[in-house]
C-alpha positions as CSV (number, residue, x, y, z in Angstrom):
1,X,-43.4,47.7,-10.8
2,X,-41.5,48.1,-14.3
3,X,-40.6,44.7,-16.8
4,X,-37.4,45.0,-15.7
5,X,-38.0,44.2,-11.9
6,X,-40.8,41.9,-13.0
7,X,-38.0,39.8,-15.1
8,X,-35.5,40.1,-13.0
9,X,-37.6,37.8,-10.4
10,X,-38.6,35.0,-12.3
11,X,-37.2,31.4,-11.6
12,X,-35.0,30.1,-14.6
13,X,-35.5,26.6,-14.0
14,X,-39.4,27.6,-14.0
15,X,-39.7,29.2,-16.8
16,X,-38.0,26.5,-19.0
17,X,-40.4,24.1,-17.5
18,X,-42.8,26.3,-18.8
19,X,-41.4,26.5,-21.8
20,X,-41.2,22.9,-22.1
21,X,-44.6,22.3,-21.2
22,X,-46.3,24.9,-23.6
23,X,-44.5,23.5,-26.4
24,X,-45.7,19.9,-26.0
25,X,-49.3,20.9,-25.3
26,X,-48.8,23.1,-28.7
27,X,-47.7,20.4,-30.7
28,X,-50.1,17.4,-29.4
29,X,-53.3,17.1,-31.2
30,X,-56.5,18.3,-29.6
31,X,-59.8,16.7,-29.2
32,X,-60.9,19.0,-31.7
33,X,-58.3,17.8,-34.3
34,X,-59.1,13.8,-33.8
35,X,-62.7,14.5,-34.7
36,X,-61.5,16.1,-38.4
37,X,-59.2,13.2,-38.4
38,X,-62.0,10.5,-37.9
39,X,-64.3,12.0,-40.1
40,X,-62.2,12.7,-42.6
41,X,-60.7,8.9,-42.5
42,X,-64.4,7.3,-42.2
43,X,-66.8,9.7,-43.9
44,X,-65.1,11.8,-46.0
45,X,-62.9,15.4,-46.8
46,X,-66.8,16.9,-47.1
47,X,-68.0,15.9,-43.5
48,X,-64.6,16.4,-42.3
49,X,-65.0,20.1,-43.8
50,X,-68.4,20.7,-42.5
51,X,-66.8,19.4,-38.9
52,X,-64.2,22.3,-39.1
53,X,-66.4,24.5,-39.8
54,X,-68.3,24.0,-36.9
55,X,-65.4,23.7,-34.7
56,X,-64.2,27.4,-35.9
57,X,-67.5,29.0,-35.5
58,X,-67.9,27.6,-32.1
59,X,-64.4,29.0,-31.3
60,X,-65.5,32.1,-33.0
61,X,-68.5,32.7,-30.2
62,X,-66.3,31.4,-27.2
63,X,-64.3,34.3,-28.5
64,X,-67.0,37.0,-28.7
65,X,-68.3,36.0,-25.0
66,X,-64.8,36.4,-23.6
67,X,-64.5,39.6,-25.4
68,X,-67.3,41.1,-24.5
69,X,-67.3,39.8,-20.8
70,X,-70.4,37.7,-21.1
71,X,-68.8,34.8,-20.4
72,X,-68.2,36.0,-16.7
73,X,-71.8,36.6,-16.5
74,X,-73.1,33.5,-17.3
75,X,-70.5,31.8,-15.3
């Protein structure tokens, strides 16, 4: 099946809703982001630092487990 035919079959009204959707989840603050938020507001820019960083090398493995297919695995 070529992008052309693959195109030509999707729903209009769909795919905006889609669109839509992904934009509002993309611009709404994770649970990730409220926890550098409240540290940074109640302990400090230093913990709230040290709670990014942990966020981003815990993103940083998820990503080497889906990469390498591990996380199927364990699943």
């Amino acid at each position: 099946m070529t992008w052309a035919q693959l195109l030509g079959s999707v729903n209009w009204d769909t795919y905006w809703l889609y669109v839509l959707a992904e934009a509002a989840l993309s611009l709404s603050p994770g649970p990730a982001v409220m926890l550098v938020l409240a540290y940074g507001i109640t302990q400090g820019a230093r913990r709230a630092t040290w709670a990014s960083l942990g966020i981003l090398s815990a993103n940083a493995l998820y990503f080497a487990l889906s990469a390498t297919a591990l996380g199927a695995v364990l699943m």
